[in-house]
C-alpha positions in Angstrom: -5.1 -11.0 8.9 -6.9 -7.7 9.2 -4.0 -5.6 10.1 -0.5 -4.5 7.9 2.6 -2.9 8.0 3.5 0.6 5.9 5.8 3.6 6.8 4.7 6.7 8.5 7.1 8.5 6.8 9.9 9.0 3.4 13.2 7.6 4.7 16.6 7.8 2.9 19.5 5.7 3.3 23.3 5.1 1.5 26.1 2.2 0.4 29.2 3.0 -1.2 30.8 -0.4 -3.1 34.1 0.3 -5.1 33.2 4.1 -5.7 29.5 3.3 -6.9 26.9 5.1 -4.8 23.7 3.3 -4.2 20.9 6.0 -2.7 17.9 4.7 -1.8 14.8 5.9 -0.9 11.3 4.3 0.7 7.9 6.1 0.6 4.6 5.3 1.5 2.5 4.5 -1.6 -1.2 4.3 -2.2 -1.5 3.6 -5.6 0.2 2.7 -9.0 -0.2 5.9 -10.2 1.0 7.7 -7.2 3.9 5.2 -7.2 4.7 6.6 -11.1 4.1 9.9 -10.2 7.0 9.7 -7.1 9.1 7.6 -9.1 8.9 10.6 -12.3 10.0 13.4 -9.2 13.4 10.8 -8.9 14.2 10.3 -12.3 13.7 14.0 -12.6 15.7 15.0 -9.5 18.4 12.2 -10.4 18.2 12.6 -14.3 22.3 12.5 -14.4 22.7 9.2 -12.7 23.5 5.9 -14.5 20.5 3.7 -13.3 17.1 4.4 -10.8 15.9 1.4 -9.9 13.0 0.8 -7.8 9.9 -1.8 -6.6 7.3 -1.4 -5.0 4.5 -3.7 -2.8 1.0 -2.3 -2.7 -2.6 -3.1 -1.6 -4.0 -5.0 1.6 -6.1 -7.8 1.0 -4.8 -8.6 -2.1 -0.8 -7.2 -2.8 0.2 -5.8 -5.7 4.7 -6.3 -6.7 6.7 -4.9 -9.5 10.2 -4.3 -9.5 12.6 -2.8 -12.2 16.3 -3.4 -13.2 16.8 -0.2 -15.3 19.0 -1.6 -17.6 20.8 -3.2 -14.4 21.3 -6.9 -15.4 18.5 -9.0 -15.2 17.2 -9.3 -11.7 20.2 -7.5 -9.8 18.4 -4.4 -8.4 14.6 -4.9 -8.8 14.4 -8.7 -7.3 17.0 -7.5 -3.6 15.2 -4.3 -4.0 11.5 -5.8 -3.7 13.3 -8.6 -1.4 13.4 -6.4 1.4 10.2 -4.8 1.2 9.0 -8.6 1.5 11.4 -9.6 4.5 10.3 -6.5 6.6 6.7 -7.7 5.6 5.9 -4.2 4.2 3.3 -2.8 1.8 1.9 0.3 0.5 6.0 1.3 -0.2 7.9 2.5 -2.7 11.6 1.6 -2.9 14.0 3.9 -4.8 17.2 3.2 -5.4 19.4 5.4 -7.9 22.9 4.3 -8.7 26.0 6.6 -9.6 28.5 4.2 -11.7 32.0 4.3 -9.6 34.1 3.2 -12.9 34.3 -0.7 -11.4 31.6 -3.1 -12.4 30.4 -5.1 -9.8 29.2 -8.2 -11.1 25.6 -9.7 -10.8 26.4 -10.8 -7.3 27.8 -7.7 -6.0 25.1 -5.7 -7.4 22.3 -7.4 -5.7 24.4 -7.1 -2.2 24.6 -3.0 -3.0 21.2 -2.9 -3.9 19.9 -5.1 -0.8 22.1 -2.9 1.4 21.0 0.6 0.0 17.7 -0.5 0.9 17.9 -1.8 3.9 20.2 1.3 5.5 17.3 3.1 4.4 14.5 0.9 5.9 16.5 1.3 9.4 16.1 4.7 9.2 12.4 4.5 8.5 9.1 4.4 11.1 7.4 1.7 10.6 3.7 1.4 11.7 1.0 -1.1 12.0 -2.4 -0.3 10.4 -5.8 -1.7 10.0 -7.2 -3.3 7.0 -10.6 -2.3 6.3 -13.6 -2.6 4.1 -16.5 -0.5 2.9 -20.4 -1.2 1.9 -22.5 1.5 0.4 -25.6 0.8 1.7 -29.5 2.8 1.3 -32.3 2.6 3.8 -35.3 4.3 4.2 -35.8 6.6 7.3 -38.0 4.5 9.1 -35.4 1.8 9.5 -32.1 4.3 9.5 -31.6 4.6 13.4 -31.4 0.7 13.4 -29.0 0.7 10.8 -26.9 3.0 11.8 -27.3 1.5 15.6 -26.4 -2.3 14.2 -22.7 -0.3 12.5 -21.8 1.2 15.4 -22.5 -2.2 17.8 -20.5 -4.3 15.2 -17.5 -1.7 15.3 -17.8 0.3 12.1 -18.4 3.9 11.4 -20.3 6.1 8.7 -17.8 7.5 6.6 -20.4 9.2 4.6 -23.7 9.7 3.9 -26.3 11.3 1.5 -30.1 12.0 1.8 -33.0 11.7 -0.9 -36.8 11.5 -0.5 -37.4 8.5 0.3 -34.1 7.4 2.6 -30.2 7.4 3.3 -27.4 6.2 1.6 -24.7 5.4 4.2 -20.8 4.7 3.5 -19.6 1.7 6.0 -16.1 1.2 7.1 -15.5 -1.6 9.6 -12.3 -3.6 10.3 -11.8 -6.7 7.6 -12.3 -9.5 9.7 -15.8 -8.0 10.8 -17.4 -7.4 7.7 -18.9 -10.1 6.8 -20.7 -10.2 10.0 -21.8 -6.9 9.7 -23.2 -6.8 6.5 -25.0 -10.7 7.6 -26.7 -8.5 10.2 -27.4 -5.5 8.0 -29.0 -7.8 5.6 -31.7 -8.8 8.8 -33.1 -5.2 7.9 -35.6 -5.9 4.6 -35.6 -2.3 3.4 -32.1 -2.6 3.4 -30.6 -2.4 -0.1 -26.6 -3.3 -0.6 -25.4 -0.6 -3.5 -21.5 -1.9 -3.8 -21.1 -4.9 -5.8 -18.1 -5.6 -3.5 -20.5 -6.5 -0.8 -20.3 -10.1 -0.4 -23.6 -12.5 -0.2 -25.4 -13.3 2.9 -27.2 -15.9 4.3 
């Protein structure tokens, strides 16, 4: 599969269960880091309510989880959390969810519905959109060969996302959808000057 589903854009959404109020919020996430950084700017914003629980689902070709309780009991607010990121088959999200304490405990079973809920409301409220997976090979080739190079990317749907000049040749940057690397780079490699540079690039024959 060479295409995925991610927000365009923050949402928010609400539940209310016997006086507890569950906020939740989903933003599009790249990273890890970027993912610690928005979670930081809730904790902060939010830094007088009880719990701020949250999971997230990143990457493409390979998907990254984590989800945390907060001191939630085990598994009541990360898991339903990180559930519905998985039903609505999203990734590259952040889920935020920060819970005031209404005075009446829930139990295990109602805080996994509050959670789920909270989360939910919010993805309703969200754009989602489809994107394209894709990958990238640095490659070099001397000038004599470059216009072929760059002729054979553009014929197997990629595009030069960057490039640099020396002496001798060019270094060229490739994107190209997933599912048409491998033919791309099997074609690429039919040019003998050609060098690979990315150890990502996969073998050839």
């Amino acid at each position: 599969m060479d295409t995925y589903l991610t927000l365009a854009s923050p949402a928010e959404g609400r539940y209310t269960e016997k006086r507890s109020s569950f906020l939740a919020f989903v933003v599009p996430c790249a990273d890890e880091e970027e993912a610690r950084t928005i979670l930081a700017g809730y904790r902060k914003k939010y830094y007088d309510a009880r719990h701020v629980c949250w999971a997230y689902r990143l990457g493409t070709l390979e998907v990254r989880e984590r989800a945390n309780d907060d001191g939630e009991p085990s598994g009541s607010a990360g898991r339903p959390i990180l559930g519905q990121l998985v039903s609505h088959g999203l990734t590259g999200v952040l889920a935020v969810v920060v819970r005031y304490f209404g005075g009446v405990k829930l139990g295990t079973g109602g805080l996994c519905s509050a959670y789920k809920a909270a989360v939910a409301d919010a993805l309703a409220a969200a754009a989602v959109e489809e994107r394209v997976v894709s990958r990238e090979a640095e490659i070099y080739v001397p000038y004599a060969d470059a216009d072929t190079a760059m002729r054979f990317v553009r014929e197997g749907g990629g595009e030069i996302t960057a490039r640099d000049y020396d002496a001798g040749g060019t270094r060229l940057t490739v994107s190209v959808r997933a599912d048409a690397f491998e033919a791309l780079c099997a074609r690429l490699s039919g040019i003998l000057s050609l060098r690979f540079l990315n150890d990502e690039t996969p073998a050839t024959s």
